[in-house]
Backbone of each chain as ProteinMPNN parsed JSONL, in Angstrom:
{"seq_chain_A": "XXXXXXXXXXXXXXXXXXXXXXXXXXXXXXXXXXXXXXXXXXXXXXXXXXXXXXXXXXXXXXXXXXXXXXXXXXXXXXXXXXX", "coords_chain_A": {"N_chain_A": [[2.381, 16.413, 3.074], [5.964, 15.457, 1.925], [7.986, 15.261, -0.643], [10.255, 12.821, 0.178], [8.83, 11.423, 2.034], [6.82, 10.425, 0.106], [7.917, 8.902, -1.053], [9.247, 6.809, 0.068], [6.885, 6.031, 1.314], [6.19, 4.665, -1.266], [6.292, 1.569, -2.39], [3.829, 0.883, -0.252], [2.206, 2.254, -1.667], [2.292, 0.877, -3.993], [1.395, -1.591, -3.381], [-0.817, -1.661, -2.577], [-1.271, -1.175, 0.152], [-1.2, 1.492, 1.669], [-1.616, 3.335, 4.63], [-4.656, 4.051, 6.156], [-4.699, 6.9, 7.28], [-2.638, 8.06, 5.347], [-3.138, 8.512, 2.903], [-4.981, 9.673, 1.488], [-3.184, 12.319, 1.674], [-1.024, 11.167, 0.318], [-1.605, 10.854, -2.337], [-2.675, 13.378, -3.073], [-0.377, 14.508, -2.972], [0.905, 13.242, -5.046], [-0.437, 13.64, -7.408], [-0.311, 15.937, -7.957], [2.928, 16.577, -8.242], [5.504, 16.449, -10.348], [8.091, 15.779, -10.004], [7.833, 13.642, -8.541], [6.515, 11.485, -9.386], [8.357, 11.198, -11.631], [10.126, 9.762, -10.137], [8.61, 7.38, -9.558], [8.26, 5.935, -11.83], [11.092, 5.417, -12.268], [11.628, 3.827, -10.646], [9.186, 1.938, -11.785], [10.503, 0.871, -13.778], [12.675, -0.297, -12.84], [11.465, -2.474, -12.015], [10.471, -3.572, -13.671], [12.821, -4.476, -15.427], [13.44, -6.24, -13.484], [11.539, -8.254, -13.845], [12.159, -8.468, -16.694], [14.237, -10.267, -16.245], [16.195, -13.365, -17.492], [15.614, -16.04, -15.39], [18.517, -17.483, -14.07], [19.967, -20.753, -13.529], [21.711, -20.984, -11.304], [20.484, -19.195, -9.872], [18.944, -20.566, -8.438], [19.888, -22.046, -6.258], [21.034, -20.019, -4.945], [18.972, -18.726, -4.3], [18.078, -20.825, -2.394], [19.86, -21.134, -0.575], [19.668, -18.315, 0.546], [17.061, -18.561, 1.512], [16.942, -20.962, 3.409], [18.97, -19.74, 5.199], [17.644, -16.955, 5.965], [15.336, -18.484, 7.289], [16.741, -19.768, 9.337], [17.857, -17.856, 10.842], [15.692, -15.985, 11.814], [14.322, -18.249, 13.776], [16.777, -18.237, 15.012], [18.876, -20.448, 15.242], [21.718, -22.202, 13.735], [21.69, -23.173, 11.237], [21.545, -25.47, 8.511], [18.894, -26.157, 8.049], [16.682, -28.264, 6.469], [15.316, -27.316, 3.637]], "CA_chain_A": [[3.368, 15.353, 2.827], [6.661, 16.245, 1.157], [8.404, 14.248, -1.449], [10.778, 12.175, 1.154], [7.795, 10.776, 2.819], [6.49, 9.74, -0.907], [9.492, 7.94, -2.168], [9.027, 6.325, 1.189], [5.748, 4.995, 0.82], [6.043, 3.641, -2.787], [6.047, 0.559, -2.345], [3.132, 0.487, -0.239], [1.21, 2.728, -2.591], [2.288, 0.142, -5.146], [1.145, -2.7, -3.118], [-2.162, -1.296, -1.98], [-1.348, -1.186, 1.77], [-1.0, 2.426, 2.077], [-2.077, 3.234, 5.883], [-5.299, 4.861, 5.547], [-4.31, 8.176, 7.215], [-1.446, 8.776, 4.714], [-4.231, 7.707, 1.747], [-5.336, 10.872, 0.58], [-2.256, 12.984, 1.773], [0.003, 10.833, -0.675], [-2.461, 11.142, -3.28], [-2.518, 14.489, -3.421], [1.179, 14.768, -3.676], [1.641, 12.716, -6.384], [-1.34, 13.983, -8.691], [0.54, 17.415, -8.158], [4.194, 16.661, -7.857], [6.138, 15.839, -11.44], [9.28, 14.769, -9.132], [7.362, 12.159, -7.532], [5.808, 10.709, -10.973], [9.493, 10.672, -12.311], [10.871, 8.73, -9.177], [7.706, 6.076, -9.282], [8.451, 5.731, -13.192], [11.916, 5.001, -12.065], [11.019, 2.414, -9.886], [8.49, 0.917, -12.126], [11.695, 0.708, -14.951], [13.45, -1.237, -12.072], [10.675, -3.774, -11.486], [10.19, -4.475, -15.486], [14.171, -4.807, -15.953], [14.108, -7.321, -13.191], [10.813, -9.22, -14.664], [12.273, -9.144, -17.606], [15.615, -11.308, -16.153], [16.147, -14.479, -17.018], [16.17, -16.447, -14.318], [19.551, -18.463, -14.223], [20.057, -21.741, -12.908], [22.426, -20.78, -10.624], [19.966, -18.208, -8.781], [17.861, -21.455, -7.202], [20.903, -22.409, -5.368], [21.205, -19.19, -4.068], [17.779, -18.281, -3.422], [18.045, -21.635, -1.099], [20.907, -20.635, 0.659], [19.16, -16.851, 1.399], [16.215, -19.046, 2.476], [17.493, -21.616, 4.487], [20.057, -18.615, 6.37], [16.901, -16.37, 6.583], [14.782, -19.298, 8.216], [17.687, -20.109, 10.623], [18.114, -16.488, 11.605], [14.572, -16.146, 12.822], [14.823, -18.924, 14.342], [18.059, -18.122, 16.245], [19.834, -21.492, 15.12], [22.637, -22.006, 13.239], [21.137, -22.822, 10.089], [21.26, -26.334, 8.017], [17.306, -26.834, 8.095], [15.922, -28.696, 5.301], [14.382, -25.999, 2.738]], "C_chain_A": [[4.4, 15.82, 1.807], [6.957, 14.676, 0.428], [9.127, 13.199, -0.66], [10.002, 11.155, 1.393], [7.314, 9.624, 1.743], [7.044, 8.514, -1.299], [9.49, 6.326, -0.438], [7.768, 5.085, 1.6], [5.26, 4.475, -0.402], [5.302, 2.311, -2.731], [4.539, -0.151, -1.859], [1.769, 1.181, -1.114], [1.073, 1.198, -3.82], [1.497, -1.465, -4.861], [-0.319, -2.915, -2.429], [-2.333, -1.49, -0.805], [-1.073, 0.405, 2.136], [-1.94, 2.487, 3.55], [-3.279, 4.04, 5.408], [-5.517, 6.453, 5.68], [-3.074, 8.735, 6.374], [-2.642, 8.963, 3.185], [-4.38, 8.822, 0.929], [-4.223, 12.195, -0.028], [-1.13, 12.598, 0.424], [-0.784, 10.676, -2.095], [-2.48, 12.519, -4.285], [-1.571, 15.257, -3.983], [1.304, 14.541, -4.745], [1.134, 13.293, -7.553], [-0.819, 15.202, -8.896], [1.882, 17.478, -8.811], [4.567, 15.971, -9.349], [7.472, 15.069, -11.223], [8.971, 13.564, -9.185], [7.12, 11.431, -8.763], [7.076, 10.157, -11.912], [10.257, 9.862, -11.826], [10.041, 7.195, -9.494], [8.313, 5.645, -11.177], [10.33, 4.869, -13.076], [12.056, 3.183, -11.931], [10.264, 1.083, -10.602], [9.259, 0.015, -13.43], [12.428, -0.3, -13.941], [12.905, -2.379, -12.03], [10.763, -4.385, -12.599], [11.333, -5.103, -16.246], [14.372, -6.579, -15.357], [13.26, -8.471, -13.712], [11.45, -9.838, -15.699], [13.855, -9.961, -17.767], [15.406, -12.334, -17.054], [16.337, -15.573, -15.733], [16.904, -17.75, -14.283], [19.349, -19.499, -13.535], [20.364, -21.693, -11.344], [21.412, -20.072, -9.12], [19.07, -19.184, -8.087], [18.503, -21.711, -6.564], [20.77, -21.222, -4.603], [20.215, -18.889, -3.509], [17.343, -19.768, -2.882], [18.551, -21.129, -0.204], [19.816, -19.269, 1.486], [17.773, -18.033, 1.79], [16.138, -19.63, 3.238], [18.552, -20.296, 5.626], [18.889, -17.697, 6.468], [16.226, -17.057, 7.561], [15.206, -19.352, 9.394], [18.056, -18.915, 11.094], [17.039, -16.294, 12.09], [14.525, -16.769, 13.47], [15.648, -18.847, 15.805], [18.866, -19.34, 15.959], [20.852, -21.181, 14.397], [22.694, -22.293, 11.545], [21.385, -25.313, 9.991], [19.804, -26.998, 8.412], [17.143, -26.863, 6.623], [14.75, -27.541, 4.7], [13.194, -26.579, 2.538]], "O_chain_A": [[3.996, 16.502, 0.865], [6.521, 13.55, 0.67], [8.413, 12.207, -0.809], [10.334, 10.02, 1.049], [7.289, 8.419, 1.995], [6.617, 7.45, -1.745], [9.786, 5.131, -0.411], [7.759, 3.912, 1.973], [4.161, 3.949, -0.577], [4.119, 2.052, -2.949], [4.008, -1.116, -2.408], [0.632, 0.712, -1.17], [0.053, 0.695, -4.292], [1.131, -2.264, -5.724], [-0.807, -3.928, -1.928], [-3.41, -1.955, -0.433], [-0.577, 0.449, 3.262], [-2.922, 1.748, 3.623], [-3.136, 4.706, 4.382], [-6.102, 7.186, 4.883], [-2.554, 9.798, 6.713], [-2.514, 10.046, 2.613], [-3.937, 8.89, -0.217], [-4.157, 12.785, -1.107], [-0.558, 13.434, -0.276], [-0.06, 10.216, -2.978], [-2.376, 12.707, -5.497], [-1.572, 16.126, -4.854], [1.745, 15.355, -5.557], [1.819, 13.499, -8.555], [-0.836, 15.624, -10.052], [2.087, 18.236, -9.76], [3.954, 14.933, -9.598], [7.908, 14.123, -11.879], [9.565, 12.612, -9.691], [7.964, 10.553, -8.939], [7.049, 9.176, -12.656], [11.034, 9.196, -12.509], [10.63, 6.124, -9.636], [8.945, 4.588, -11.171], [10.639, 3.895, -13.762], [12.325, 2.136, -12.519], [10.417, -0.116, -10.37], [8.879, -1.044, -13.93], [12.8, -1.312, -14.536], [13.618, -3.383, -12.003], [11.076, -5.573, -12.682], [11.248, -5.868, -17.207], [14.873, -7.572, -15.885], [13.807, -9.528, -14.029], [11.52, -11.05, -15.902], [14.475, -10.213, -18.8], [14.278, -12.291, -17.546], [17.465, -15.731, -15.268], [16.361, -18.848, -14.398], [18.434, -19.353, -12.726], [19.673, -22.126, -10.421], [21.526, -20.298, -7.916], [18.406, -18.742, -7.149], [17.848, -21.791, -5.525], [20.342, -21.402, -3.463], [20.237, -18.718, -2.29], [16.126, -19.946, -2.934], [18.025, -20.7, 0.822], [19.364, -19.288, 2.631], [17.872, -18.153, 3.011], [15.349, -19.285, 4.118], [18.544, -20.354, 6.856], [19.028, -17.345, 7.64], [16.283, -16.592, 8.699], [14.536, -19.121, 10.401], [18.812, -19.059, 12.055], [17.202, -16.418, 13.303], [14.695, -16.15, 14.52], [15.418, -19.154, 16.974], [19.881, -19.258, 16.65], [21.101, -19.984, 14.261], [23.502, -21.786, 10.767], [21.376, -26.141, 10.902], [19.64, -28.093, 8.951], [17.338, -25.975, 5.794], [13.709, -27.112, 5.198], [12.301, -25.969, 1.95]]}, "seq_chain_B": "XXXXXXXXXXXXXXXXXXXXXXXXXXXXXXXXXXXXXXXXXXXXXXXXXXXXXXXXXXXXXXXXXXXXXXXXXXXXXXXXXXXXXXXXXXXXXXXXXXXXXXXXXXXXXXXXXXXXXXXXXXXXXXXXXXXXX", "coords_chain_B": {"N_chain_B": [[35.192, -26.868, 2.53], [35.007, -24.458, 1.724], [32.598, -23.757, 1.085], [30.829, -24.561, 3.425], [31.967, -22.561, 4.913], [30.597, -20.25, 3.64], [28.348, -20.744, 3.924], [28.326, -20.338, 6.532], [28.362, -17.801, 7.046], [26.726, -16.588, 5.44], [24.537, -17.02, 6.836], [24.804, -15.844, 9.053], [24.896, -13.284, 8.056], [22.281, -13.177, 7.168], [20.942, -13.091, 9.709], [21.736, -10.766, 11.064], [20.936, -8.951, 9.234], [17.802, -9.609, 9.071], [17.425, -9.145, 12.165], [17.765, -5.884, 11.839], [16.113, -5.274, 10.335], [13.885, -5.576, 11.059], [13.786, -4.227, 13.494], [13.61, -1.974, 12.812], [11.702, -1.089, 12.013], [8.681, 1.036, 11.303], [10.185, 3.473, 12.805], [12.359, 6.424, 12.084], [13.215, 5.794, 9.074], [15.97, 3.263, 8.134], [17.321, 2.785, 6.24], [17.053, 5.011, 3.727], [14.918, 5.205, 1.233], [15.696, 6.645, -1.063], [19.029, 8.441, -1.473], [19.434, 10.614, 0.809], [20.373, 13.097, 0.016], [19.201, 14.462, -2.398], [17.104, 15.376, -1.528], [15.721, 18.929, -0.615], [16.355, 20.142, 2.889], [13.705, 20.372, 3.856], [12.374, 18.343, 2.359], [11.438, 17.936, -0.188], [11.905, 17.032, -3.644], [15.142, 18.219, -4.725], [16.436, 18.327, -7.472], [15.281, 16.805, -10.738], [14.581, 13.652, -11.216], [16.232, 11.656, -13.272], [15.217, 10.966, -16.352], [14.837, 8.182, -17.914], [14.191, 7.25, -20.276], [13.542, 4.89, -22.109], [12.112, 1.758, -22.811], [11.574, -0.4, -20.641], [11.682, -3.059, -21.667], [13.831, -2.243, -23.597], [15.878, -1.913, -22.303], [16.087, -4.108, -20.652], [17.135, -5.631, -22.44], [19.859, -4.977, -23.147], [23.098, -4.847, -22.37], [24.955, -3.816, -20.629], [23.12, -3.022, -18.914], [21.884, -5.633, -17.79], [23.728, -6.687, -16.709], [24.785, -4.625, -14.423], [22.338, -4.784, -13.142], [21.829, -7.545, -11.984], [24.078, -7.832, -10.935], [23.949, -6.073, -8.597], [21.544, -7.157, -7.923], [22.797, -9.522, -6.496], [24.122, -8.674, -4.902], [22.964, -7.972, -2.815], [21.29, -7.318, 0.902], [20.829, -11.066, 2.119], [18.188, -11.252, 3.224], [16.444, -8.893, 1.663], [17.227, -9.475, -0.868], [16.255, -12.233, -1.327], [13.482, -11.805, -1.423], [12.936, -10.426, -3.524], [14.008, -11.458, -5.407], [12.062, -13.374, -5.463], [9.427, -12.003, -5.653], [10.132, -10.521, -7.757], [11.394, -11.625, -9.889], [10.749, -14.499, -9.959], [7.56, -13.646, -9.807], [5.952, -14.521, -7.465], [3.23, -13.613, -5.484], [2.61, -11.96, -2.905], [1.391, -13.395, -0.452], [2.247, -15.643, -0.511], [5.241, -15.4, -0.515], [5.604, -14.559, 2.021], [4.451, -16.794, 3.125], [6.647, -18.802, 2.447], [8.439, -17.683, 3.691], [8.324, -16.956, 6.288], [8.195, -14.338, 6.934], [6.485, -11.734, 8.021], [3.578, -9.483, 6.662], [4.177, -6.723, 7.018], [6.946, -6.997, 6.766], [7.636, -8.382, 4.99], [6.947, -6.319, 3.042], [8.726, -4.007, 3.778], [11.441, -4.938, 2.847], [10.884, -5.785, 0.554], [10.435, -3.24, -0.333], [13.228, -1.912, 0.186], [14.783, -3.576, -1.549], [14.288, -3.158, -3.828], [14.753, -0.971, -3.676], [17.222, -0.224, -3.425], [17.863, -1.327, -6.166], [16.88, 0.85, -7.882], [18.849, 2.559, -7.338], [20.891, 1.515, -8.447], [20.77, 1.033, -11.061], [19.877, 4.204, -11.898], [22.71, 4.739, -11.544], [24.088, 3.562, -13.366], [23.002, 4.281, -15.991], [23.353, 6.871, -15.937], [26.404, 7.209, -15.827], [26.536, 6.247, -18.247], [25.318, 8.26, -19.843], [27.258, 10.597, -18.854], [30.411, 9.893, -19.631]], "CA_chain_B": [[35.097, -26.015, 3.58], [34.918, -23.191, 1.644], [31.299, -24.073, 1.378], [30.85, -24.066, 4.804], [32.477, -21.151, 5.276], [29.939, -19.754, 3.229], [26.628, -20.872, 4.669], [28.232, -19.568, 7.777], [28.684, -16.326, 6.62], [24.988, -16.139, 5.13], [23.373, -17.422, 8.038], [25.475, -14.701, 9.919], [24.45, -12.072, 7.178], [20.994, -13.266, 7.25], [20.554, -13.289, 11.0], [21.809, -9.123, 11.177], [19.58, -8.201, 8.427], [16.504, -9.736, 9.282], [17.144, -8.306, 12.931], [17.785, -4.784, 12.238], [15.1, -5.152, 9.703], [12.463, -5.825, 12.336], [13.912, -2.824, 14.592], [13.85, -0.378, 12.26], [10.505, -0.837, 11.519], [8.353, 2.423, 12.088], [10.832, 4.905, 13.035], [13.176, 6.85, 10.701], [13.94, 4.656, 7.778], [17.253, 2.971, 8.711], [17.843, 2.652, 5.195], [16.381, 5.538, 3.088], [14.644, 4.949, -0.344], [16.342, 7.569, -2.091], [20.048, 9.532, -1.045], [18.784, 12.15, 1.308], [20.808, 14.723, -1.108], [18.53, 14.351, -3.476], [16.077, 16.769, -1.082], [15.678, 19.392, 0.513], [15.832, 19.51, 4.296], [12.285, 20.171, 4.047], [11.65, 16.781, 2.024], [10.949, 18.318, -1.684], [12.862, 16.464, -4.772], [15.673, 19.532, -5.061], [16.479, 18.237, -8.927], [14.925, 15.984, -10.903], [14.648, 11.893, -11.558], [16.465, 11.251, -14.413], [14.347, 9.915, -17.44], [15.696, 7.165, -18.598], [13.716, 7.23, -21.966], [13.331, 3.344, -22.707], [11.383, 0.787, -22.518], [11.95, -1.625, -19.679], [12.508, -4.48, -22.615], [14.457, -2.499, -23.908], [17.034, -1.719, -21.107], [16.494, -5.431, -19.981], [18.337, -6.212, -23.391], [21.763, -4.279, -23.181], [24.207, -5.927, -21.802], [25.363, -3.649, -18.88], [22.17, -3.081, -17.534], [21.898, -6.995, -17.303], [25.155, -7.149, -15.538], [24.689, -4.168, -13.517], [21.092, -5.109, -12.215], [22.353, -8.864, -11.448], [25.517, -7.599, -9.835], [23.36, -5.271, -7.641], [21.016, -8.095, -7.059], [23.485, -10.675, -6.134], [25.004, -7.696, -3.693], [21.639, -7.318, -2.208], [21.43, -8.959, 1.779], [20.234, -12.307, 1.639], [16.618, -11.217, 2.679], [16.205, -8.568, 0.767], [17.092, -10.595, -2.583], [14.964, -13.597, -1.232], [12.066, -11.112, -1.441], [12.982, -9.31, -4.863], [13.917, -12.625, -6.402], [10.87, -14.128, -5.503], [8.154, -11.19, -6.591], [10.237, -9.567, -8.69], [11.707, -12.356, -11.062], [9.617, -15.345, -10.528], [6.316, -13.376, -10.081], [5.303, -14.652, -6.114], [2.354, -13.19, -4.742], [3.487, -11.419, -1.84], [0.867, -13.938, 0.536], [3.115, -16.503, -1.472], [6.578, -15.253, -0.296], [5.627, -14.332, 3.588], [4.683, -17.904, 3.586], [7.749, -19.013, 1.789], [9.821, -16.833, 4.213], [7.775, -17.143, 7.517], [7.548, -13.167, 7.508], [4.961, -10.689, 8.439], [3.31, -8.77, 5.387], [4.718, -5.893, 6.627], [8.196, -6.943, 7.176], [7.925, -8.211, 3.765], [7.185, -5.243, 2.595], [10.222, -3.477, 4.044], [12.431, -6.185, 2.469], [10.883, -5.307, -0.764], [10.625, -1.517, -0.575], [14.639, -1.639, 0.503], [15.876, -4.106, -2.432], [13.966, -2.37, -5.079], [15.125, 0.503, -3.992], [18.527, -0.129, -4.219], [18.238, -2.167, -7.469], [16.946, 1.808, -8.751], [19.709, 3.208, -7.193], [21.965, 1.151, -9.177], [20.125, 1.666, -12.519], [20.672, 5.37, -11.649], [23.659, 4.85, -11.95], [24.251, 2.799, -14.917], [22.315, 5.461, -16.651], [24.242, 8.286, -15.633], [27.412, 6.707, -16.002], [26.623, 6.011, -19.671], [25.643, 9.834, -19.695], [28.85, 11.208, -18.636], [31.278, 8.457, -19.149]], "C_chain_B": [[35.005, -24.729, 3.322], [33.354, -23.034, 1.645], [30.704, -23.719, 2.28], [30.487, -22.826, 5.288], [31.522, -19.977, 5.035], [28.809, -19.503, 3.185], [26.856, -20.408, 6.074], [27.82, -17.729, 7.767], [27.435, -15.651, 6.298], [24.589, -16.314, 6.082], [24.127, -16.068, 9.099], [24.795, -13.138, 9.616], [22.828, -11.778, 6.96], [20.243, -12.627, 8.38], [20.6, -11.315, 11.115], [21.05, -8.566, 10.252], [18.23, -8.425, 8.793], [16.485, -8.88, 10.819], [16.738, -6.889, 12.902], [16.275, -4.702, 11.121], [13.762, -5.234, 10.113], [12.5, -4.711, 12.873], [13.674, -2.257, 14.298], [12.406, 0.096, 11.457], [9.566, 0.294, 12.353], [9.028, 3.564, 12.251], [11.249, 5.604, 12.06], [13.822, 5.707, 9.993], [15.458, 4.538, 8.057], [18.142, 3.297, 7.468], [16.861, 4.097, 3.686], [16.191, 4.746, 1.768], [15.83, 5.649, -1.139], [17.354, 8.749, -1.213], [19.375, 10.685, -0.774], [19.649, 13.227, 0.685], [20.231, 14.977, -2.173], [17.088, 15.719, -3.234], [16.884, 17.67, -0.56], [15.681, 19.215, 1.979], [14.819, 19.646, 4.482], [11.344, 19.153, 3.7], [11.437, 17.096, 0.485], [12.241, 17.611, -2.112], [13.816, 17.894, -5.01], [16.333, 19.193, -6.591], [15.235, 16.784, -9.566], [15.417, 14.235, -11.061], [14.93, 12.205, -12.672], [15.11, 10.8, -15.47], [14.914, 9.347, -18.093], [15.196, 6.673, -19.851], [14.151, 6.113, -22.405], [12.826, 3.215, -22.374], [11.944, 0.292, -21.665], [12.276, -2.911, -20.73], [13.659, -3.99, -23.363], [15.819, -2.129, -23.02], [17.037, -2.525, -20.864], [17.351, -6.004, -20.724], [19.637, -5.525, -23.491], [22.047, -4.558, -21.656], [24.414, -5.327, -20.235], [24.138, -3.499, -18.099], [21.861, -4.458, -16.623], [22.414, -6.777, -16.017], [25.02, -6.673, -14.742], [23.279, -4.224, -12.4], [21.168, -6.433, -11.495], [23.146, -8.734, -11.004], [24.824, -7.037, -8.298], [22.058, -6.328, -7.246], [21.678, -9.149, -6.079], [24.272, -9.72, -4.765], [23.907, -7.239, -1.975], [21.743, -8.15, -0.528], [20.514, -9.725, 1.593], [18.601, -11.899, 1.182], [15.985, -10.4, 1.901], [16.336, -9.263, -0.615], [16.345, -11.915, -2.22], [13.659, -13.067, -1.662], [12.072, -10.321, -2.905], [12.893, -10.13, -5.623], [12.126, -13.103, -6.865], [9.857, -12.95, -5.802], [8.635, -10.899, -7.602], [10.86, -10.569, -10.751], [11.17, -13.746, -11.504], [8.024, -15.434, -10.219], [5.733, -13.812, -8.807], [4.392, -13.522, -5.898], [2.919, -12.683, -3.269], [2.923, -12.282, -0.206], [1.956, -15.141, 0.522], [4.455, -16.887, -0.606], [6.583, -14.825, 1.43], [5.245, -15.758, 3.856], [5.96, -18.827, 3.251], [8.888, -18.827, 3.32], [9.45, -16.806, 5.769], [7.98, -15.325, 8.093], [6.614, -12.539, 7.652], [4.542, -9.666, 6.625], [4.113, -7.822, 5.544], [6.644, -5.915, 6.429], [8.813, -7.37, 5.464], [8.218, -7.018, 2.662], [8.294, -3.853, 2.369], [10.803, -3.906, 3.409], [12.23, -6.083, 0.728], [11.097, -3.943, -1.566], [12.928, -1.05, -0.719], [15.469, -2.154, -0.42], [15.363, -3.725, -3.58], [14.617, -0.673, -5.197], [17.066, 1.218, -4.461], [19.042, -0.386, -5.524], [17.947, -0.926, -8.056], [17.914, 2.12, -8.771], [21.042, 2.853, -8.278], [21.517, 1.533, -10.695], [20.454, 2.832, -12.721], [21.941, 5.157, -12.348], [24.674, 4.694, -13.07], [23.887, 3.789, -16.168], [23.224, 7.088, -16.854], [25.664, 8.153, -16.147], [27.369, 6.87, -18.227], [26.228, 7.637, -20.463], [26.582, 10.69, -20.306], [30.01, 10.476, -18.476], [33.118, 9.375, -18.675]], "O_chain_B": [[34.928, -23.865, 4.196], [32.905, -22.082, 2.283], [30.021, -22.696, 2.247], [29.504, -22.255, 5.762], [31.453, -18.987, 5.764], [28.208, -18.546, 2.697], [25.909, -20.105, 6.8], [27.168, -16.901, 8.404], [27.08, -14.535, 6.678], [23.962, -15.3, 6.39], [23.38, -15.544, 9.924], [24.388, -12.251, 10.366], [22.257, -10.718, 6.704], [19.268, -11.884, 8.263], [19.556, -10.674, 11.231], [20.441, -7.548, 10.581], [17.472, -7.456, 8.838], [15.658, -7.97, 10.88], [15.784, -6.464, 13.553], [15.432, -3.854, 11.418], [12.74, -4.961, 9.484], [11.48, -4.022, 12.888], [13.262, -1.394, 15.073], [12.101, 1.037, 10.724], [9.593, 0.48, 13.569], [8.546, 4.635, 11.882], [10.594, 5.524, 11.021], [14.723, 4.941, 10.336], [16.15, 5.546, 8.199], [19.246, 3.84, 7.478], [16.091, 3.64, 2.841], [16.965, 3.913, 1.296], [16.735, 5.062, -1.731], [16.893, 9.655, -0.52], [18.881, 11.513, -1.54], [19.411, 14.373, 1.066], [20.751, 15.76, -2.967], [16.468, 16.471, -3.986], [18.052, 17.608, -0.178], [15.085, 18.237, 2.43], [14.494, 19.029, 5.496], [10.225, 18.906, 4.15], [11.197, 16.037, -0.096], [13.278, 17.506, -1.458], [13.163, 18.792, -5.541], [16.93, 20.216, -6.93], [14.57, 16.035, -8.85], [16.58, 13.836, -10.991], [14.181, 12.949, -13.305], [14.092, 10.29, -15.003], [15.602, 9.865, -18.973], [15.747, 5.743, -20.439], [15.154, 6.141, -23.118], [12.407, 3.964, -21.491], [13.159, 0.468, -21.76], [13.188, -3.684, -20.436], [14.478, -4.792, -23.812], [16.867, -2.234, -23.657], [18.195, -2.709, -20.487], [18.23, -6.739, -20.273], [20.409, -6.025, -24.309], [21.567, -4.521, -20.523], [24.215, -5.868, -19.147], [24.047, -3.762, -16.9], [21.67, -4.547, -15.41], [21.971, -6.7, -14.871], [24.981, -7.391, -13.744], [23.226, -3.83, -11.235], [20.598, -6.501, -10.406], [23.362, -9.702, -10.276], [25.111, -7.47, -7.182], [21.621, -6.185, -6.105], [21.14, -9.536, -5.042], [24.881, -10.242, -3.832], [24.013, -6.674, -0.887], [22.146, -9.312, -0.479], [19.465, -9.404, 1.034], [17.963, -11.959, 0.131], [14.984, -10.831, 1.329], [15.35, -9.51, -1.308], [15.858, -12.557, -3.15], [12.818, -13.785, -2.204], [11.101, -9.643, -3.241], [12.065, -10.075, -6.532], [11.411, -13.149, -7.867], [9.241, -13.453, -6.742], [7.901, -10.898, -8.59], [10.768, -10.31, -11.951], [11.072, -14.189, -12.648], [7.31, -16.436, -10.252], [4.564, -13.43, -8.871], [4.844, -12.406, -6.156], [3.785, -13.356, -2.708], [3.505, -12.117, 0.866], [2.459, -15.51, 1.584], [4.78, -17.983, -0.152], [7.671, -14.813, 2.006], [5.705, -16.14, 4.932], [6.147, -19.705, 4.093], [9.756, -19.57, 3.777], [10.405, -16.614, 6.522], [7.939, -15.004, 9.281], [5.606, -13.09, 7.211], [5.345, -9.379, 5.738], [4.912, -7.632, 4.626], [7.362, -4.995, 6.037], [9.826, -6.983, 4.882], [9.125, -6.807, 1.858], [8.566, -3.102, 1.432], [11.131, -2.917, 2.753], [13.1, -6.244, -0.127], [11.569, -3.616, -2.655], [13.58, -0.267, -1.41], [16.618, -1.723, -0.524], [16.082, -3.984, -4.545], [14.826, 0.208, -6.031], [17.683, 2.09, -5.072], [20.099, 0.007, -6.018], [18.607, -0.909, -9.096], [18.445, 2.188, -9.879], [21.877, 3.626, -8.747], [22.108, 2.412, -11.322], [21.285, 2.997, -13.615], [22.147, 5.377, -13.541], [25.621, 5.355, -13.496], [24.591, 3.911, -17.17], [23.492, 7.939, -17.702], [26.076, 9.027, -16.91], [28.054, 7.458, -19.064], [26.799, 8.043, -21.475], [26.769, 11.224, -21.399], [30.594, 10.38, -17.397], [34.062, 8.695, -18.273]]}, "name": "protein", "num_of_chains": 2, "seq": "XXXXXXXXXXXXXXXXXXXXXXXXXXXXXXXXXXXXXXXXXXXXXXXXXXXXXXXXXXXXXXXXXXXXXXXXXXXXXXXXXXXXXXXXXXXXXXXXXXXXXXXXXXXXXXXXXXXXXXXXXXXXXXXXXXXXXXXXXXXXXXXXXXXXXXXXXXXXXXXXXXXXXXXXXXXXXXXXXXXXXXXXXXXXXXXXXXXXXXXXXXXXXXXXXXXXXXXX"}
């Protein structure tokens, strides 16, 4: 497994769904690879910036809208469904 | 009507993301994690990841990172920032937010892998920028 692949499956490393034939392969990488350890470190600086938001007023309005227009795009309608 | 205009526009913006975001599941990443110039064509990191030598509290407190991580969220498509918002700023459980959102774990997962990954990309940048101004 090269680095590509890694940066690739982050997330589900991070989320404990890695598939279980990648399991060991991306394992191996990482415990080796100082790249990979500086990308996930990245990443984990991204997650703690956005924890540590506040979360504005403003952003419940919007995170309606993106949920009501995601809903209604699965869907297939045109949207105004009650959130 | 500008209103309107504007729930059209999401529900428009919604509807093409969540599609291709279904399609593109499995094959070659539609959307890479990380600027394929960053490897080799063989897949190896060809420089390194920055180290951005802070804390996460304390990069959450200066100012541009604010701005530039909330600009780059607010830029994000809908479902991706429905899915970043919700784990990443008010803490959802990810069983939480696929019921929330009526997606599949994994599709969630996409949706999270793709708006975190841009929200680094932008950090990157912010970082660098302040660098080499």
């Amino acid at each position: 497994m090269m680095c590509r692949e890694v940066t690739e499956l982050l997330t589900d490393a991070m989320e404990g769904t890695l598939p279980p034939g990648k399991k060991a392969g991306y394992r191996f990488h990482v415990a080796l690879c100082p790249y990979c350890k500086a990308h996930r470190r990245q990443v984990e600086a991204t997650i703690a910036t956005l924890r540590a938001l506040p979360a504005p007023p403003p952003s419940d309005e919007a995170r309606d809208r993106a949920m009501a227009a995601f809903r209604a795009a699965r869907r297939g309608t045109t949207g105004n469904d009650p959130v | 009507v500008a209103i309107n205009a504007a729930k059209t526009r999401a529900t428009r913006d919604g509807r093409m993301v969540s599609f291709s975001d279904a399609e593109s599941e499995g094959g070659e990443p539609a959307e890479p994690a990380v600027d394929p110039s960053r490897f080799y064509s063989w897949g190896l990191f060809n420089a390194w990841p920055d180290r951005w030598g802070e804390s996460p509290e304390g990069l959450s407190q200066r100012r541009e990172v604010r701005e530039a991580i909330e600009a780059g969220l607010a830029s994000l498509p809908d479902a991706q920032r429905a899915v970043v918002t919700l784990r990443d700023l008010e803490g959802w459980t990810s069983e939480e937010v696929c019921n929330a959102l009526e997606v599949s774990e994994s599709n969630q997962r996409v949706l999270l892998h793709r708006g975190r990954s841009r929200l680094r990309a932008v950090l990157e940048r912010v970082m660098r920028e302040e660098k080499n101004p």
